[in-house]
Gaussian input, Z-matrix of N, CA and C with variables (Angstrom, degrees):
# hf/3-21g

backbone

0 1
 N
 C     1     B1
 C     2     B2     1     A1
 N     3     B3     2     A2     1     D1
 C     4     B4     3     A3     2     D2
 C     5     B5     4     A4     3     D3
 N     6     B6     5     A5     4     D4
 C     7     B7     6     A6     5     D5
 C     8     B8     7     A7     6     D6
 N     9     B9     8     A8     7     D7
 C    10    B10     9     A9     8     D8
 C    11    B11    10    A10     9     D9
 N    12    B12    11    A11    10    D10
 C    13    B13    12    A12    11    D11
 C    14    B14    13    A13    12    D12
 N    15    B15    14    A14    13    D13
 C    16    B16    15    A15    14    D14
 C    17    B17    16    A16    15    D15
 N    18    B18    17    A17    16    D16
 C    19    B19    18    A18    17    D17
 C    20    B20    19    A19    18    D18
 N    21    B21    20    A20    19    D19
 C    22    B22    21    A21    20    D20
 C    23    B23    22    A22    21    D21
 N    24    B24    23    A23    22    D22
 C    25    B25    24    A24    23    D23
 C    26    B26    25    A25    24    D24
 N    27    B27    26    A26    25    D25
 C    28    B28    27    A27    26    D26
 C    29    B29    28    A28    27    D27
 N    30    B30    29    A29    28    D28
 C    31    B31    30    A30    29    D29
 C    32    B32    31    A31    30    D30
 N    33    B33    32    A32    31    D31
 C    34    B34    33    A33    32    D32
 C    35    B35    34    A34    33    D33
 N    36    B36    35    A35    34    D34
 C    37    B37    36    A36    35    D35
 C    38    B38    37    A37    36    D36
 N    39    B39    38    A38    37    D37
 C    40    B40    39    A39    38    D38
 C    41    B41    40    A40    39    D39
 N    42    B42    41    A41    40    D40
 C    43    B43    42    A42    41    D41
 C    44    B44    43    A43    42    D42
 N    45    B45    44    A44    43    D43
 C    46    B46    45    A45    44    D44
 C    47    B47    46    A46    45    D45
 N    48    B48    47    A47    46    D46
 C    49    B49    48    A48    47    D47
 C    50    B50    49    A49    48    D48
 N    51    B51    50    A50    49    D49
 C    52    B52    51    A51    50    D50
 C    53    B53    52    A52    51    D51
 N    54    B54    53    A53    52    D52
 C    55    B55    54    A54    53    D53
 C    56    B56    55    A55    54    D54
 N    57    B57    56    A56    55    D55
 C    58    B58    57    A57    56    D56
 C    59    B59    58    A58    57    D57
 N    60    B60    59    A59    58    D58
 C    61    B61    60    A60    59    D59
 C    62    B62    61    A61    60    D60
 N    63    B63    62    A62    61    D61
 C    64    B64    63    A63    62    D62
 C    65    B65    64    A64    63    D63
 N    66    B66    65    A65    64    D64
 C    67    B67    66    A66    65    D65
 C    68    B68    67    A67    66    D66
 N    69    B69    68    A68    67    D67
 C    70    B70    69    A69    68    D68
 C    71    B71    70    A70    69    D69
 N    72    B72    71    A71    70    D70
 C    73    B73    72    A72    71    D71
 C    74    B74    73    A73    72    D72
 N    75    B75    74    A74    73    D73
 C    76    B76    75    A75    74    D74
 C    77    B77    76    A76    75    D75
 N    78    B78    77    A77    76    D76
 C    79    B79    78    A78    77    D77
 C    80    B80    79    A79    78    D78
 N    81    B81    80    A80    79    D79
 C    82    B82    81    A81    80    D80
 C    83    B83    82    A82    81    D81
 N    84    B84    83    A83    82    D82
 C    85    B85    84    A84    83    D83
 C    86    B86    85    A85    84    D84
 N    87    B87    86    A86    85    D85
 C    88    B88    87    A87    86    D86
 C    89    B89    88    A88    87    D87
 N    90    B90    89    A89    88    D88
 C    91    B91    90    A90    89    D89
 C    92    B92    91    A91    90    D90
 N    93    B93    92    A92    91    D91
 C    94    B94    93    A93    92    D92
 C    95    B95    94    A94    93    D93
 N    96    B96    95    A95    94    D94
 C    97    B97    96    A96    95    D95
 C    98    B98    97    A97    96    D96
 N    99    B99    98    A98    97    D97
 C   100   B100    99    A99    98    D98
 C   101   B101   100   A100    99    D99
 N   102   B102   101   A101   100   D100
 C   103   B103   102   A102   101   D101
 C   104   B104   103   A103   102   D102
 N   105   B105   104   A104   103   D103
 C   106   B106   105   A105   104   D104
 C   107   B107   106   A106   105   D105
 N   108   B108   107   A107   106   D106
 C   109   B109   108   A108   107   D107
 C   110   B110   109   A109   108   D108
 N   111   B111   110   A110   109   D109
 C   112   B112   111   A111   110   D110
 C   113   B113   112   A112   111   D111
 N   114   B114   113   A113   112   D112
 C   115   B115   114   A114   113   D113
 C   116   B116   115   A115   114   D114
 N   117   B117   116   A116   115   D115
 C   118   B118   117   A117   116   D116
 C   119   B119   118   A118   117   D117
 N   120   B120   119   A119   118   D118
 C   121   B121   120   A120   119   D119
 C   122   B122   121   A121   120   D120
 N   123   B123   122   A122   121   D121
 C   124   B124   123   A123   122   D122
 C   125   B125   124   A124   123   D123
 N   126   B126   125   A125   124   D124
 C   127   B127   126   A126   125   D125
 C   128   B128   127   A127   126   D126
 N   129   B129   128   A128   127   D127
 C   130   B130   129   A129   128   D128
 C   131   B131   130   A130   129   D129
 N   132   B132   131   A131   130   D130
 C   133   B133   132   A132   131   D131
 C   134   B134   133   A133   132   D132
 N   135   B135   134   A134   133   D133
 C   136   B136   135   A135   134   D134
 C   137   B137   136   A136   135   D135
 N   138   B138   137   A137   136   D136
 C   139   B139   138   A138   137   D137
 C   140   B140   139   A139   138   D138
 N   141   B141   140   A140   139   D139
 C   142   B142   141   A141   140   D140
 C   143   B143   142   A142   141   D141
 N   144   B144   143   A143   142   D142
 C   145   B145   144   A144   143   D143
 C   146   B146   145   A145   144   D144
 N   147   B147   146   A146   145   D145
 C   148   B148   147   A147   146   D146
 C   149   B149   148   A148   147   D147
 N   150   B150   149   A149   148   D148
 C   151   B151   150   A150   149   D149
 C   152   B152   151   A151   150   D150
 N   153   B153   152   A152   151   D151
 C   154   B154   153   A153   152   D152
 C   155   B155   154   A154   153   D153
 N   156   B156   155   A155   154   D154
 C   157   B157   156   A156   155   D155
 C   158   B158   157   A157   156   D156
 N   159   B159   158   A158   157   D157
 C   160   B160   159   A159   158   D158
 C   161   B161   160   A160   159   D159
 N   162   B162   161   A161   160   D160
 C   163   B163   162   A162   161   D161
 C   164   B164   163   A163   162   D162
 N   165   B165   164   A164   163   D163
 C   166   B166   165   A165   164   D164
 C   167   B167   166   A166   165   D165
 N   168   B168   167   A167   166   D166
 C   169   B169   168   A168   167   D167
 C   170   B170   169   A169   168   D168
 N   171   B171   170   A170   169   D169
 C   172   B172   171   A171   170   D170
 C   173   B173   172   A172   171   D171
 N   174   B174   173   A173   172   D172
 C   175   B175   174   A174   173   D173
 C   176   B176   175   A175   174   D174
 N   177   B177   176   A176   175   D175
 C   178   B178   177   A177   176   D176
 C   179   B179   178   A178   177   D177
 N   180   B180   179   A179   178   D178
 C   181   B181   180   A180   179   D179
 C   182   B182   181   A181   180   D180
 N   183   B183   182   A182   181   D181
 C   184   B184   183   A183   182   D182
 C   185   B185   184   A184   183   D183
 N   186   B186   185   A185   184   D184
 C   187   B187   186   A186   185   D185
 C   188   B188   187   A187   186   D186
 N   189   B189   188   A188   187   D187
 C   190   B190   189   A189   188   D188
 C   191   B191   190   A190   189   D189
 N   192   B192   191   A191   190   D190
 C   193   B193   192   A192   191   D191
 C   194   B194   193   A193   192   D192
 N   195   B195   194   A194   193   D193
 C   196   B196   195   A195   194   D194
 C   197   B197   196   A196   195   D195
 N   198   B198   197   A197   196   D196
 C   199   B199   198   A198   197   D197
 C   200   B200   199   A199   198   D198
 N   201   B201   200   A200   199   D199
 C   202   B202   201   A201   200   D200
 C   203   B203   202   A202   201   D201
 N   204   B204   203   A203   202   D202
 C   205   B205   204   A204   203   D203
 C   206   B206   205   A205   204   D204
 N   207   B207   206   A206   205   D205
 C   208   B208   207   A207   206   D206
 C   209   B209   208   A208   207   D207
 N   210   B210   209   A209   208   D208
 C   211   B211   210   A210   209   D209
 C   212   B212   211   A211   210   D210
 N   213   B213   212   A212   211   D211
 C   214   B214   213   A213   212   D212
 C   215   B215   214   A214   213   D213
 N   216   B216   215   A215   214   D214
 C   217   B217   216   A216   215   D215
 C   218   B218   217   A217   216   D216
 N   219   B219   218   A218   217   D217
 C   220   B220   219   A219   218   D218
 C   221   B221   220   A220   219   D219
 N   222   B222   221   A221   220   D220
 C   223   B223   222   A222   221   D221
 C   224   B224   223   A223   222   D222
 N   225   B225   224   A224   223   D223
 C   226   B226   225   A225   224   D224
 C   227   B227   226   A226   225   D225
 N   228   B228   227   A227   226   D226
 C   229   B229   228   A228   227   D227
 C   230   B230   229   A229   228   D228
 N   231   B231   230   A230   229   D229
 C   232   B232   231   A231   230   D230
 C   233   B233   232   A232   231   D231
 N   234   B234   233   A233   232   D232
 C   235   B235   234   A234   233   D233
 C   236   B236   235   A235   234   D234
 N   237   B237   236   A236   235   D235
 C   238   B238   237   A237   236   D236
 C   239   B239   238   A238   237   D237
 N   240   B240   239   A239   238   D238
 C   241   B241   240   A240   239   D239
 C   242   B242   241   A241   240   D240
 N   243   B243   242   A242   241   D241
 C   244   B244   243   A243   242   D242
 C   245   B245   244   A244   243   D243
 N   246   B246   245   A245   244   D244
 C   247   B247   246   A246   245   D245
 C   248   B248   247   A247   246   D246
 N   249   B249   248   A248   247   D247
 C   250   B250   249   A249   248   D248
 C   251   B251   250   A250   249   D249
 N   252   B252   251   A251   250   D250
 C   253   B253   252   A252   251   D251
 C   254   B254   253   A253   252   D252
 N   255   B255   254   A254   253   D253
 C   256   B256   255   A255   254   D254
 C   257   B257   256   A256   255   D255
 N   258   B258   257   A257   256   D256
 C   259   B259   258   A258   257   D257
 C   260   B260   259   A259   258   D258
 N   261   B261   260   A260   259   D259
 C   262   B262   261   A261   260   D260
 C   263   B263   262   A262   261   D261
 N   264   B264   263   A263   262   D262
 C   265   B265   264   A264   263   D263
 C   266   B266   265   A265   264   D264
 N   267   B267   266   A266   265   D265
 C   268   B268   267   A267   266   D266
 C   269   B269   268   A268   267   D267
 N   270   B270   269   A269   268   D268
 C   271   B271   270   A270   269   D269
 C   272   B272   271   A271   270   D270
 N   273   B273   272   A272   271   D271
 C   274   B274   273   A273   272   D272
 C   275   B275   274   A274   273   D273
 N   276   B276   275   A275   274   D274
 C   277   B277   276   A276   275   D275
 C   278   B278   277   A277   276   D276
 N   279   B279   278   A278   277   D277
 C   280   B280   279   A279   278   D278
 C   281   B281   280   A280   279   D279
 N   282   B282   281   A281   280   D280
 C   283   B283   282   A282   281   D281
 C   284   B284   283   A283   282   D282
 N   285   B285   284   A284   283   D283
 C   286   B286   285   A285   284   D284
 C   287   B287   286   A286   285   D285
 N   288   B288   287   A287   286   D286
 C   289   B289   288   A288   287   D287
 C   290   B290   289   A289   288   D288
 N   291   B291   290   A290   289   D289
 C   292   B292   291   A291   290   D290
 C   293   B293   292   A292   291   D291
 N   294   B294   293   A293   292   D292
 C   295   B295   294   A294   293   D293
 C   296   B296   295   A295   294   D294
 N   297   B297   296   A296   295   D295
 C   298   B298   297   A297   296   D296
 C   299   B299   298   A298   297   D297
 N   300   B300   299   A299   298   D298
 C   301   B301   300   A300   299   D299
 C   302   B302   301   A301   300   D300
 N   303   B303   302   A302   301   D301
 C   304   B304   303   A303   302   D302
 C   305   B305   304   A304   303   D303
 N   306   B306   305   A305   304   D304
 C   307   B307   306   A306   305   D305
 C   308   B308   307   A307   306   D306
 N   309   B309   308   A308   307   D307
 C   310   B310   309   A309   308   D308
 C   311   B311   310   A310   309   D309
 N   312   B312   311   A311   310   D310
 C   313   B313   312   A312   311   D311
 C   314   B314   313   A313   312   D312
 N   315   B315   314   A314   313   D313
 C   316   B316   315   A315   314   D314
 C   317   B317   316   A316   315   D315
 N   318   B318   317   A317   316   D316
 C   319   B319   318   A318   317   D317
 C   320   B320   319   A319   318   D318
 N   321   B321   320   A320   319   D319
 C   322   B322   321   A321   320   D320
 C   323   B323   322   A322   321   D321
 N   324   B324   323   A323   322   D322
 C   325   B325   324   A324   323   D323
 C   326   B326   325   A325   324   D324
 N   327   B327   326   A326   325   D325
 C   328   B328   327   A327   326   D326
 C   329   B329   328   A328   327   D327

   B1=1.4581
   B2=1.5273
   B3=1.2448
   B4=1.5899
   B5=1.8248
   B6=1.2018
   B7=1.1847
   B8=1.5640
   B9=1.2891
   B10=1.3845
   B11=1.6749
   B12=1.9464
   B13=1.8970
   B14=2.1125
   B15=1.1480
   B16=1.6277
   B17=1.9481
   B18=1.5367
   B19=1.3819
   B20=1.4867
   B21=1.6148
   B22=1.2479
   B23=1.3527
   B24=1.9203
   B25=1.5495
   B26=1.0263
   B27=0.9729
   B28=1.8533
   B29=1.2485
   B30=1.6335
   B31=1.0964
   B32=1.9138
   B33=0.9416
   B34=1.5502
   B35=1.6859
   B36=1.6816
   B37=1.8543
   B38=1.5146
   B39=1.1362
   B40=1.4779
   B41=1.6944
   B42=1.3157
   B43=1.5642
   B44=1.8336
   B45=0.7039
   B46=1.7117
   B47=1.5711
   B48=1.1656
   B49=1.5201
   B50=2.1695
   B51=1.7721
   B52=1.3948
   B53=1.2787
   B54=1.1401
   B55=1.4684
   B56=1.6302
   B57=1.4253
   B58=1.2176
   B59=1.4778
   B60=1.1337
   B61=1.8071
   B62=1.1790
   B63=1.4776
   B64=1.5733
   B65=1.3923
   B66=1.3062
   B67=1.7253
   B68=1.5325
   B69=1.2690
   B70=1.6421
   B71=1.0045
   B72=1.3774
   B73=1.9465
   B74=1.2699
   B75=1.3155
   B76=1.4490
   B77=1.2991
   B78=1.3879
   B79=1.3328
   B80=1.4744
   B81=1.1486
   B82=1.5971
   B83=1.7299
   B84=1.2709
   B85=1.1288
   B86=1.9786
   B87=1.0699
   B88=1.4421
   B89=1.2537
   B90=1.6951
   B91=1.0903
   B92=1.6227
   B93=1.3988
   B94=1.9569
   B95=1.6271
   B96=1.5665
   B97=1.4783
   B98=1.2992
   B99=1.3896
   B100=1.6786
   B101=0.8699
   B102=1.8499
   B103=1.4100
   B104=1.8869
   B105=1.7325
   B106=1.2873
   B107=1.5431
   B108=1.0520
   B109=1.1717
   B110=1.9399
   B111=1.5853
   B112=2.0886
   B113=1.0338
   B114=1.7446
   B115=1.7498
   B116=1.0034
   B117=1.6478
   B118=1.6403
   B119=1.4383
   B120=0.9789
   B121=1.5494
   B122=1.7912
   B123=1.5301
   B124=1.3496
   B125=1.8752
   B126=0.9494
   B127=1.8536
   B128=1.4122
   B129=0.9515
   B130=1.4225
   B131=1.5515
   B132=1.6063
   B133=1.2164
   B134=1.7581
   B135=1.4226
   B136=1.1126
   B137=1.6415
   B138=2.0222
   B139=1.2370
   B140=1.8607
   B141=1.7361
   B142=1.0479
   B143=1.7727
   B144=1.0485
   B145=1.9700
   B146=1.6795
   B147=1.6034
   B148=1.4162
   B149=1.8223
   B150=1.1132
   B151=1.6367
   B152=1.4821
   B153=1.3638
   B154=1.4229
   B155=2.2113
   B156=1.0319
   B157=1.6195
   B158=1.8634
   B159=1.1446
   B160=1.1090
   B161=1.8576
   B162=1.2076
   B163=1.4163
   B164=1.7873
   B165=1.4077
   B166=2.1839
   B167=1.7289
   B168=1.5616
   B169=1.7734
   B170=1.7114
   B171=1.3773
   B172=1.6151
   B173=1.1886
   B174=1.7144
   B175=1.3117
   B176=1.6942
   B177=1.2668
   B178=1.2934
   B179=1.9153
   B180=1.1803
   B181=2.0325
   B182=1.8273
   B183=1.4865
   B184=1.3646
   B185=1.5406
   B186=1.3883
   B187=1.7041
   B188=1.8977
   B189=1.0448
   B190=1.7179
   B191=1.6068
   B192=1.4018
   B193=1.4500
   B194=1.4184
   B195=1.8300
   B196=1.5639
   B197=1.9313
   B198=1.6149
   B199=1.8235
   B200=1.4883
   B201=1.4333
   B202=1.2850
   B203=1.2609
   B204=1.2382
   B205=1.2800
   B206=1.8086
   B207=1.4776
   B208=1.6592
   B209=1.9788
   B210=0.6489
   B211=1.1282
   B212=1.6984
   B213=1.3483
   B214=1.6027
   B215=1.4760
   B216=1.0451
   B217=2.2401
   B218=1.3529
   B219=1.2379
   B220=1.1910
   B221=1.7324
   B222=1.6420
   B223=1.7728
   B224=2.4120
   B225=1.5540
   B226=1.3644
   B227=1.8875
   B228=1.3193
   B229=1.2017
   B230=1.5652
   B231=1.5296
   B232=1.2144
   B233=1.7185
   B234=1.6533
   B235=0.8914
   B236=1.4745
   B237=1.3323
   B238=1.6817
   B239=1.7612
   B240=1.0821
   B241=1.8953
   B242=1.2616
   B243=1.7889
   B244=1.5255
   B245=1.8860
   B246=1.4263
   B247=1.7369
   B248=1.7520
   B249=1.4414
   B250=1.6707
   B251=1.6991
   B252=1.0042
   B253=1.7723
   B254=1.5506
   B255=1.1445
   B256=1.4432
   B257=1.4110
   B258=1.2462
   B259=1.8732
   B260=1.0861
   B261=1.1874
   B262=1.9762
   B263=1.2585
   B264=1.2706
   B265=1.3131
   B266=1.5326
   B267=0.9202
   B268=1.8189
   B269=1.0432
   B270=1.1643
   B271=1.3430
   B272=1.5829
   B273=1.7788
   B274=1.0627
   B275=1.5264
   B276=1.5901
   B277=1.4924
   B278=1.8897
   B279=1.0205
   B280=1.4221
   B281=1.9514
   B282=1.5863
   B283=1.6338
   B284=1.6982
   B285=1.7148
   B286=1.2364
   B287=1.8749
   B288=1.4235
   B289=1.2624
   B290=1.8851
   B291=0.8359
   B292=1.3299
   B293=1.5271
   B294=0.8731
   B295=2.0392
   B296=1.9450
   B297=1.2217
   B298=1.4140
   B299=1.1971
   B300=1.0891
   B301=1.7876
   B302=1.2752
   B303=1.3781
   B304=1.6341
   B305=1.2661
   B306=1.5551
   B307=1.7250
   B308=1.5328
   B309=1.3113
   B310=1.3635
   B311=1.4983
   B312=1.2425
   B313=1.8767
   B314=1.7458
   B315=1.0166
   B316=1.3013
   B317=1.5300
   B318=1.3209
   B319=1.7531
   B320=1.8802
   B321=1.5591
   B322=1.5093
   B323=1.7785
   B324=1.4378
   B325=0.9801
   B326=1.6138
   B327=1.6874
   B328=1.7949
   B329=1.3085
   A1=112.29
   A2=122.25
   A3=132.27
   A4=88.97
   A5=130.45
   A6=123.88
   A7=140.14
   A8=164.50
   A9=132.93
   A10=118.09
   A11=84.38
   A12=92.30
   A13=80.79
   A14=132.19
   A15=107.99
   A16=97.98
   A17=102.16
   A18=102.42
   A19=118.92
   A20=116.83
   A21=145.35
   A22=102.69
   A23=111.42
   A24=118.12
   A25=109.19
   A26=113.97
   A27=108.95
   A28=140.72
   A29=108.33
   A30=119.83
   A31=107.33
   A32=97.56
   A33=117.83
   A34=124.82
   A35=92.59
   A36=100.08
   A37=89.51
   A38=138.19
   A39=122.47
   A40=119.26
   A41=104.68
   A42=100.58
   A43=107.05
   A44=147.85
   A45=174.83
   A46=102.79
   A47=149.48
   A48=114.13
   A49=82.75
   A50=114.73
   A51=112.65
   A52=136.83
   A53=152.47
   A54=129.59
   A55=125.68
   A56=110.73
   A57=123.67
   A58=115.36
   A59=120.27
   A60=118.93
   A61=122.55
   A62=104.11
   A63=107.78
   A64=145.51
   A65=109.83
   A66=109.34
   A67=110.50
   A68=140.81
   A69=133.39
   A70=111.85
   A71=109.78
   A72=107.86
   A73=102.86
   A74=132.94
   A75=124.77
   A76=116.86
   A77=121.88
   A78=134.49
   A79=92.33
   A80=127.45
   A81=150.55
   A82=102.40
   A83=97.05
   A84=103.14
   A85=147.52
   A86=100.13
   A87=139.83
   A88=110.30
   A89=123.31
   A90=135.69
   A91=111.35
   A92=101.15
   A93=113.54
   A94=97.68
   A95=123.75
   A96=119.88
   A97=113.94
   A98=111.65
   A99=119.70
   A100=118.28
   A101=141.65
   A102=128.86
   A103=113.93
   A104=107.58
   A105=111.33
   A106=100.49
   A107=117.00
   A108=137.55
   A109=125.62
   A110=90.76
   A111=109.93
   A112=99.26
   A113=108.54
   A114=92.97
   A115=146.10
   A116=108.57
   A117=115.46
   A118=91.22
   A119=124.41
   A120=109.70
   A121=98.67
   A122=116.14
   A123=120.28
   A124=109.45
   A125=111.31
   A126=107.17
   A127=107.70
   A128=129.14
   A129=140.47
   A130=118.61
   A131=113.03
   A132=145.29
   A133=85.70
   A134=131.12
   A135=128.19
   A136=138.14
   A137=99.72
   A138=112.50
   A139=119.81
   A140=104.85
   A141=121.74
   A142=121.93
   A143=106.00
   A144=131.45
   A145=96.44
   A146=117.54
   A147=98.76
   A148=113.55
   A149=74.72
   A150=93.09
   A151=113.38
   A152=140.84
   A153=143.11
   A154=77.09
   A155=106.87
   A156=113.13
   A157=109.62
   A158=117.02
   A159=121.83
   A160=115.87
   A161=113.65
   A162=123.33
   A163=89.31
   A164=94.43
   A165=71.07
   A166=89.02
   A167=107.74
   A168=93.98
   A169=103.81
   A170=133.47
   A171=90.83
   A172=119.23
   A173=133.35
   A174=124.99
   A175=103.69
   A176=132.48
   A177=170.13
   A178=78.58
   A179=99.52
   A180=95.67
   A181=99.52
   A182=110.81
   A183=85.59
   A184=94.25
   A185=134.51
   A186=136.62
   A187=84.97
   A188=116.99
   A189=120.49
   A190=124.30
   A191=113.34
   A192=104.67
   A193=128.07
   A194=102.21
   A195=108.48
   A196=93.45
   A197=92.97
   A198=99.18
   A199=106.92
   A200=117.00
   A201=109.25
   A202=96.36
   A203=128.35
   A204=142.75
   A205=124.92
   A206=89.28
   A207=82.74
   A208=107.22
   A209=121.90
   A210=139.71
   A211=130.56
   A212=128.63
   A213=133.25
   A214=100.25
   A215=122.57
   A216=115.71
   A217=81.21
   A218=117.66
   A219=120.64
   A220=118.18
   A221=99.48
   A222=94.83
   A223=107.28
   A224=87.89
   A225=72.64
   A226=127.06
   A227=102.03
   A228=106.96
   A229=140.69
   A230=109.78
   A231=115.90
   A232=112.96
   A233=132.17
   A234=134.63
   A235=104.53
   A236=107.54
   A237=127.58
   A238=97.14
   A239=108.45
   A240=105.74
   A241=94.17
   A242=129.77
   A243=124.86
   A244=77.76
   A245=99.85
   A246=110.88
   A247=100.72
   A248=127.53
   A249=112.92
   A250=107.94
   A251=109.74
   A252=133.66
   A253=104.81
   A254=131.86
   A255=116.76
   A256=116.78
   A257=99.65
   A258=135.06
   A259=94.60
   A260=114.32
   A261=117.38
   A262=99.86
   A263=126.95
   A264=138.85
   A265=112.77
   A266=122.94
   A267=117.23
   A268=115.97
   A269=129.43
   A270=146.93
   A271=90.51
   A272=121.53
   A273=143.25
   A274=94.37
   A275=142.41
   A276=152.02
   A277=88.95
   A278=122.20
   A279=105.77
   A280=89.56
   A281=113.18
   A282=108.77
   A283=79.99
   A284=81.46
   A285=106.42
   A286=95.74
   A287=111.13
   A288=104.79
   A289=104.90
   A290=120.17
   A291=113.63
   A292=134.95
   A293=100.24
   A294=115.40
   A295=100.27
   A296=128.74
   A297=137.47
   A298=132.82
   A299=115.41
   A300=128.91
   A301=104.80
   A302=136.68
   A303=134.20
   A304=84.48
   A305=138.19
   A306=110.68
   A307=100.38
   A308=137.58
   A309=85.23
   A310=139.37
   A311=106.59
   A312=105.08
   A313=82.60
   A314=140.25
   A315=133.76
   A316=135.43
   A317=122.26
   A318=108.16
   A319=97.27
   A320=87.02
   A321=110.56
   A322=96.45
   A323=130.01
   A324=111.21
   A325=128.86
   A326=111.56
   A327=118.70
   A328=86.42
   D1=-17.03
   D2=-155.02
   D3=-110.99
   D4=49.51
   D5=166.94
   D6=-91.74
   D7=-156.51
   D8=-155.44
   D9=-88.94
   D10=-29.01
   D11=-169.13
   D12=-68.41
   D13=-43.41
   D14=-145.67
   D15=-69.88
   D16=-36.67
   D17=175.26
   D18=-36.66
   D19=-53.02
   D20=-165.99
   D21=-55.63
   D22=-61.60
   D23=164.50
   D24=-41.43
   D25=-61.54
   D26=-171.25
   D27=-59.35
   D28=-18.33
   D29=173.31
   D30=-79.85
   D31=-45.97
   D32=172.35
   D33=-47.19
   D34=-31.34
   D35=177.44
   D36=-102.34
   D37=-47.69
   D38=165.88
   D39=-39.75
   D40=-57.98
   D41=-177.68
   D42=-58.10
   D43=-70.11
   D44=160.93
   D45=-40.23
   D46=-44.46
   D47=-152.49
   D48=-158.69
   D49=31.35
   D50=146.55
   D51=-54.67
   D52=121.13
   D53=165.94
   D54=-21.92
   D55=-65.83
   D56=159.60
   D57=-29.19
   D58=-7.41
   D59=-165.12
   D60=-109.20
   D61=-3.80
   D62=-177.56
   D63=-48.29
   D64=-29.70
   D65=160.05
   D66=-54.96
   D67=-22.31
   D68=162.54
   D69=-44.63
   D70=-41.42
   D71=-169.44
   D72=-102.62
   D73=1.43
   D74=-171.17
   D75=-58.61
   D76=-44.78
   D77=-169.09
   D78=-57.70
   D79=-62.09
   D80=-153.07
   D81=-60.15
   D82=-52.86
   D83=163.93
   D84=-78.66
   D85=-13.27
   D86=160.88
   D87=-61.93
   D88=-55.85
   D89=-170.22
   D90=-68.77
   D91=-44.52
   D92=-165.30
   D93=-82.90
   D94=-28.12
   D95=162.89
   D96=-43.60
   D97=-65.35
   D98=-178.85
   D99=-76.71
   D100=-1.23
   D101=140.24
   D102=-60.91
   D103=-28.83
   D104=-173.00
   D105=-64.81
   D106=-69.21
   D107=179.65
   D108=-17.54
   D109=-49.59
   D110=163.27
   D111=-60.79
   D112=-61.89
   D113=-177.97
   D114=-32.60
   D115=-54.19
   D116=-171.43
   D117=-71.82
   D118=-19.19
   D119=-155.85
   D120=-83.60
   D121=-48.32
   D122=168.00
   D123=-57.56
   D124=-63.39
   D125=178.06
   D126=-113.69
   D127=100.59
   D128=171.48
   D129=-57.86
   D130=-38.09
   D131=-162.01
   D132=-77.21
   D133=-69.05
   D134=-173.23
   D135=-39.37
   D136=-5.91
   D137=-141.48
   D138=-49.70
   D139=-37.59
   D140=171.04
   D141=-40.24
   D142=-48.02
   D143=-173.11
   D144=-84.34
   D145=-26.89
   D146=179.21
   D147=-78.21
   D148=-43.97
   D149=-177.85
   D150=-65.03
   D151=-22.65
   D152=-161.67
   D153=-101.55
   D154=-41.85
   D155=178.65
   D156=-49.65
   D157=-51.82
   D158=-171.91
   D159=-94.66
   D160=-3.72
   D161=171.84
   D162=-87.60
   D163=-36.19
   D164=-157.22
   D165=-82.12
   D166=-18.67
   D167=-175.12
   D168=-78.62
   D169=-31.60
   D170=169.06
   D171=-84.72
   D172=-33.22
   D173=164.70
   D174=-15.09
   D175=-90.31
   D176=-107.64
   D177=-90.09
   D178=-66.19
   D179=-165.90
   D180=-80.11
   D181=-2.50
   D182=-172.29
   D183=-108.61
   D184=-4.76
   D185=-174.83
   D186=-100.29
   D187=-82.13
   D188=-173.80
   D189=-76.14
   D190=7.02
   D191=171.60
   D192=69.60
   D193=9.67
   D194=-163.21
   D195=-94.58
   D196=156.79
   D197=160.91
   D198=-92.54
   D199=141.28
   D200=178.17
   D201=-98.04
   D202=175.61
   D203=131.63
   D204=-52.74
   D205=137.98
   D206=179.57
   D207=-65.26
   D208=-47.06
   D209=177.87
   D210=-103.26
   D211=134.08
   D212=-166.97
   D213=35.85
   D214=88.30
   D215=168.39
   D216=-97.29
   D217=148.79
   D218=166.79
   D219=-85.06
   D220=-21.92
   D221=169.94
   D222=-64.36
   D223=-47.10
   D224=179.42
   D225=-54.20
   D226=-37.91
   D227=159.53
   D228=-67.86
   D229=-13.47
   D230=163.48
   D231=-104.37
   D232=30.01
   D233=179.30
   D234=-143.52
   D235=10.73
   D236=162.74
   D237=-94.21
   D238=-62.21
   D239=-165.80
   D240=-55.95
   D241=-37.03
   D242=-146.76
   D243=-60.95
   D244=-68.41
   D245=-156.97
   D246=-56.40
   D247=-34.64
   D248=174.28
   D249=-48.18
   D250=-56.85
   D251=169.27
   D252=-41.89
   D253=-93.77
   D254=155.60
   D255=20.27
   D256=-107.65
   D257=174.70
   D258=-18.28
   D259=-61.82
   D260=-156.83
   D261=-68.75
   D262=-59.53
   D263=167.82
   D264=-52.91
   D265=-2.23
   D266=163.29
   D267=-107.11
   D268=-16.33
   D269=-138.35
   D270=-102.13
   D271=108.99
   D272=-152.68
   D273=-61.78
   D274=158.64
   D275=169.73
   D276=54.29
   D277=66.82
   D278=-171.44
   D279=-118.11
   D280=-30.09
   D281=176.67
   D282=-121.35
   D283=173.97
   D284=-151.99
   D285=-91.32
   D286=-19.26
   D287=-179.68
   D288=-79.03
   D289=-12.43
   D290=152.25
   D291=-64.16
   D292=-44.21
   D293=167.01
   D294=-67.90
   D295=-53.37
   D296=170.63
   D297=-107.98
   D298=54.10
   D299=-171.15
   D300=-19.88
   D301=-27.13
   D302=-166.70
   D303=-73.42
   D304=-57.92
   D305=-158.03
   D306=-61.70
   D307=-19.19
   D308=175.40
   D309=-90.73
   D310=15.10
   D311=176.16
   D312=-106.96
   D313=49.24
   D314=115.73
   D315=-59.13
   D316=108.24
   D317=-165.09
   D318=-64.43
   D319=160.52
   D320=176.09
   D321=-57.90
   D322=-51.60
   D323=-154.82
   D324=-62.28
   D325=-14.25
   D326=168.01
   D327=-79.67

């Protein structure tokens, strides 16, 4: 399992995304504060949606390197449904072959 590409990863999430490493992202993060920051100040009311906005926008530029948009990115918005989707899907009795283990060796094709 310990072969050159995982070494390679590893050196790569060590260099880039250590604890110890945080001035790399500072800027990055500095920046998406003070987009947070207009916000609350323009809609106060929104605070929840700004803030879930600016967790997935540095996650998002600091794992993939992308710029978000201050507003509607569509990655932030398509990495909201991924995790709603998730949830639902973890979310214990959530299919029915869980409540009745027989549906699932039912083939896909009925």
């Amino acid at each position: 399992p310990y072969n050159s590409i995982w070494r390679m990863q590893r050196r790569l999430f060590s260099k880039y995304l250590h604890p110890a490493k945080t001035e790399i992202h500072e800027p990055r993060v500095v920046e998406h504060t003070y987009i947070l920051l207009g916000k609350l100040l323009e809609r106060p009311e929104g605070f929840l949606s700004h803030i879930r906005h600016m967790v997935a926008s540095v996650s998002l530029s600091m794992v993939y390197g992308l710029k978000i948009k201050p507003e509607d990115d569509p990655y932030v918005d398509l990495a909201e449904r991924v995790l709603e989707t998730m949830n639902k899907m973890l979310t214990p009795g959530a299919f029915l072959a869980e409540v009745f283990p027989l549906l699932a060796r039912i083939p896909d094709w009925c």
